[in-house]
C-alpha positions, 0 to 999 in steps of 0.5 A: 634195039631196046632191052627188056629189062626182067632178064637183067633183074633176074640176072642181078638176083642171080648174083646174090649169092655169088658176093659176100653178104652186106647189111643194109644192102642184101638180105641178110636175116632169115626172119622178121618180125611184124607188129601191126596197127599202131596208131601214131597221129589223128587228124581230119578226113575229106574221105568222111565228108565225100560219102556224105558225113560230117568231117570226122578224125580218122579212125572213127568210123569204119569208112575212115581208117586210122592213121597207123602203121605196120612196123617190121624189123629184123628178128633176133637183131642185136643191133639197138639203133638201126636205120627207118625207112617210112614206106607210103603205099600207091593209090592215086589219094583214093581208096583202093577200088575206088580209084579204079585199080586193085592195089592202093592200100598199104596192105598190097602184097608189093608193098608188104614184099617191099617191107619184108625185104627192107627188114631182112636188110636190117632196116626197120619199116614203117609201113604208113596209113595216109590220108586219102580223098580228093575229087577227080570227077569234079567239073573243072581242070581248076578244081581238080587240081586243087582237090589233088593237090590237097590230097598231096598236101594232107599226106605230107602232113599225116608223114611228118607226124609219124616222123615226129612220133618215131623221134618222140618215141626215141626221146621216152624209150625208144622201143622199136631201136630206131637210128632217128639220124638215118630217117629215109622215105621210099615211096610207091606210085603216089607215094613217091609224090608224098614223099619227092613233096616232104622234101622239097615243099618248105615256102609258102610262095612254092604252094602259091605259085599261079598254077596253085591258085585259082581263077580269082587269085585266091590260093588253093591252099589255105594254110590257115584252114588246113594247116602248114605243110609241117601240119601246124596251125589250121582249123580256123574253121572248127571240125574241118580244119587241121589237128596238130600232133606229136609237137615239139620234135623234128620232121627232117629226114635224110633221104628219098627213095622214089618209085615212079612218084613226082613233084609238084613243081620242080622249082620246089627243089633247091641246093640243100635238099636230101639226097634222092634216087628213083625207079621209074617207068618211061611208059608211065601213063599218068605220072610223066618221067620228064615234064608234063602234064597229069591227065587221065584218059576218063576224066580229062586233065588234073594238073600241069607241070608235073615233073616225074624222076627223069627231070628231079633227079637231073635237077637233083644232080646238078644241084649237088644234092647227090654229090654224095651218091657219086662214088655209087654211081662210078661203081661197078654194082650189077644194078648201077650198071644195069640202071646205065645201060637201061639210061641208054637205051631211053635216051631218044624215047618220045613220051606220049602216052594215050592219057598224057597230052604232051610229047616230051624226048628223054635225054642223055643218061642221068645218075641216080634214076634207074628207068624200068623198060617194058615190053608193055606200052604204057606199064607203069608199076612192074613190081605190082601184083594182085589177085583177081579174085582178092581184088573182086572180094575186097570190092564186095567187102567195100561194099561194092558190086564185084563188077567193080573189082572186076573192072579194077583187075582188067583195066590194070591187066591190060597195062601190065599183062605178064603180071606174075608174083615172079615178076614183081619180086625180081623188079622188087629186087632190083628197086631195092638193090638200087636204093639200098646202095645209096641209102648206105652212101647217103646216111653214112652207114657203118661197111661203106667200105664193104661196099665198094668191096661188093662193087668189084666183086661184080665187076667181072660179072656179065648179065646183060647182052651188049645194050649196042646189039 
């Protein structure tokens, strides 16, 4: 009989204050602090050309926002240089409303918990503004999918100037204490695309595969209008191209923390590439767990060949990328057990969902990715929450007819029914009480050795009926 998964994340918040309390993996500071709104790059905005106006840098009109973040931190931290975490919000590329649901803006109150939680665990959080727009209505497969994957590609570049903003910021004074050796991406839904493609998209050839050009062989991306996938070169076109930022200072990053995001091509991921770790719901009826097909019920499909973190994470492994998660994942913590039990009991699950047009079989147990199973059938995104009437006031404000926000809030209910804010804290919880392990094991944080120490105080505890029963 499958397990249902919230009464084993609620047990494993219930183990918090029975273990010693470790930085980096549990809450450990009372408070945070939060500075909002700082912008880090300015670049070119499709959002500004598909409402009718002139290509525009962000941030120049009230319809384009800046490209800015929220930084928390951990308040009265004597610590000087701790490690960042980039957070890169959900919203399918497109504005919240806009994309038909009532989260996908960094200012979602998971997203904003998700911060919260990182800083009381003595990160500091960057909480990132992308940029956003693409054409799901457009009239063939062939141009959706290249809208999409500009999309992705846009975000990718916006991401690796605030990498290099942060280590410009390090060179001239370094006034948020980051630790720029310990650099980790986690994101959210599409988030987790931008940031599973930050890390693996290093080629020309791996954006001009045959699926990434069009039906003249002509490639989907053009490098010398948009710029490459660092965000140098472009604007051979004046006002529509790219704008270089933050140059002369790195882009690397030493981890990836993906929630229910994918990749574009699993060929994109090669031995080298950073450690990575994922939380992802096989139910999830867009972006696939395994390998298929990205196709949306209203619309028809977008894109083939998307792999999501079942299959990255298997690649991942058998790669030796994660050979360093290993004695994570031979431990004993509540969540490494939870996330295995959770690997048994989707090992056999048939993926076919209404708006994915393939039938794919999970396998066997894979390490370092935790499978969220719902009692819903095609639950995607557990951690979320959201206000009805929030989401109807943010339609209004957009300037939208509130039966749009209404609209938005039903058809994302109908996935996730027992939505509660109960809800998306414990899933929260245990997203972060997964990746923040091996974020310490990756990036070689000081108390690796109070970790193992936390997996066998653990070990003795049961949370779970037997996944046999």
């Amino acid at each position: 009989m499958k397990k249902i998964l919230l009464p084993i994340i609620l047990s494993c918040i219930s183990i918090t204050g029975l273990i010693a309390q470790q930085r980096y993996v549990n809450e450990v500071f009372d408070s945070i602090t939060q500075e909002n709104n700082v912008v880090y790059s300015t670049n070119l905005s499709v959002i500004a050309a598909s409402q009718g106006l002139a290509y525009v840098p962000t941030g120049a009109v009230p319809q384009v926002p800046a490209l800015a973040f929220d930084l928390y931190e951990p308040a009265d931290d004597s610590i000087t240089e701790r490690p960042l975490i980039i957070m890169l919000h959900t919203g399918t590329f497109l504005p919240i409303i806009y994309n038909g649901n009532p989260t996908g803006m960094r200012n979602d109150v998971a997203t904003t918990n998700i911060c919260k939680s990182y800083a009381k665990r003595g990160y500091v959080v960057a909480n990132l503004e992308y940029r956003l727009g693409w054409n799901p209505a457009a009239a063939t497969q062939a141009e959706r999918a290249a809208s999409l994957m500009k999309a992705v590609y846009r975000a990718i570049q916006d991401t690796k100037s605030a990498v290099r903003f942060f280590r410009k910021d390090y060179a001239n004074g370094n006034q948020w204490g980051i630790d720029t050796s310990r650099i980790i991406l986690c994101g959210q839904g599409s988030g987790g695309w931008v940031a599973l493609g930050y890390a693996t998209v290093d080629k020309l050839a791996e954006i001009q595969l045959p699926k990434f050009l069009d039906a003249n062989a002509v490639p989907l991306i053009d490098t010398a209008v948009i710029g490459d996938w660092d965000g140098y070169g472009g604007n051979s076109i004046p006002g529509v191209g790219n704008m270089e930022s933050n140059l002369g200072y790195s882009n690397d990053i030493h981890m990836v923390c993906s929630m229910g995001g994918g990749i574009g091509d699993l060929s994109w991921l090669e031995a080298g590439d950073v450690p990575m770790c994922a939380v992802h719901c096989p139910t999830d009826p867009v972006a696939t767990y395994t390998t298929g097909d990205v196709s949306i019920a209203s619309i028809g499909l977008v894109t083939t060949d998307i792999s999501g973190s079942y299959d990255v994470m298997k690649k991942a492994n058998l790669l030796g990328n994660n050979t360093i998660l290993d004695p994570v994942n031979a431990g004993s913590d509540s969540y490494t057990l939870a996330a295995a039990s959770a690997s048994l009991n989707a090992q056999g699950m048939t993926i076919a969902n209404a708006t994915v047009i393939q039938n794919q079989t999970v396998g066997a147990p894979v390490d370092n990715v935790f499978p969220f199973i719902t009692v819903n059938p095609y639950e995607a995104s557990p951690w979320d929450f959201w206000d009805s009437t929030m989401t109807v006031n943010i339609a209004v404000g957009m300037g939208l007819p509130a039966a749009n926000g209404t609209a938005a809030h039903v058809s994302n209910i109908a996935q996730n029914p027992d939505m509660s804010y109960a809800k998306s804290m414990a899933y929260i919880d245990s997203t972060l009480g997964y990746f923040c392990r091996r974020i310490v094991r990756a990036t070689n944080l000081d108390g690796l050795a109070s970790l193992n120490d936390l997996s066998n105080l653990e070990s003795g505890v049961q949370m779970y009926p037997n996944p046999a029963s």
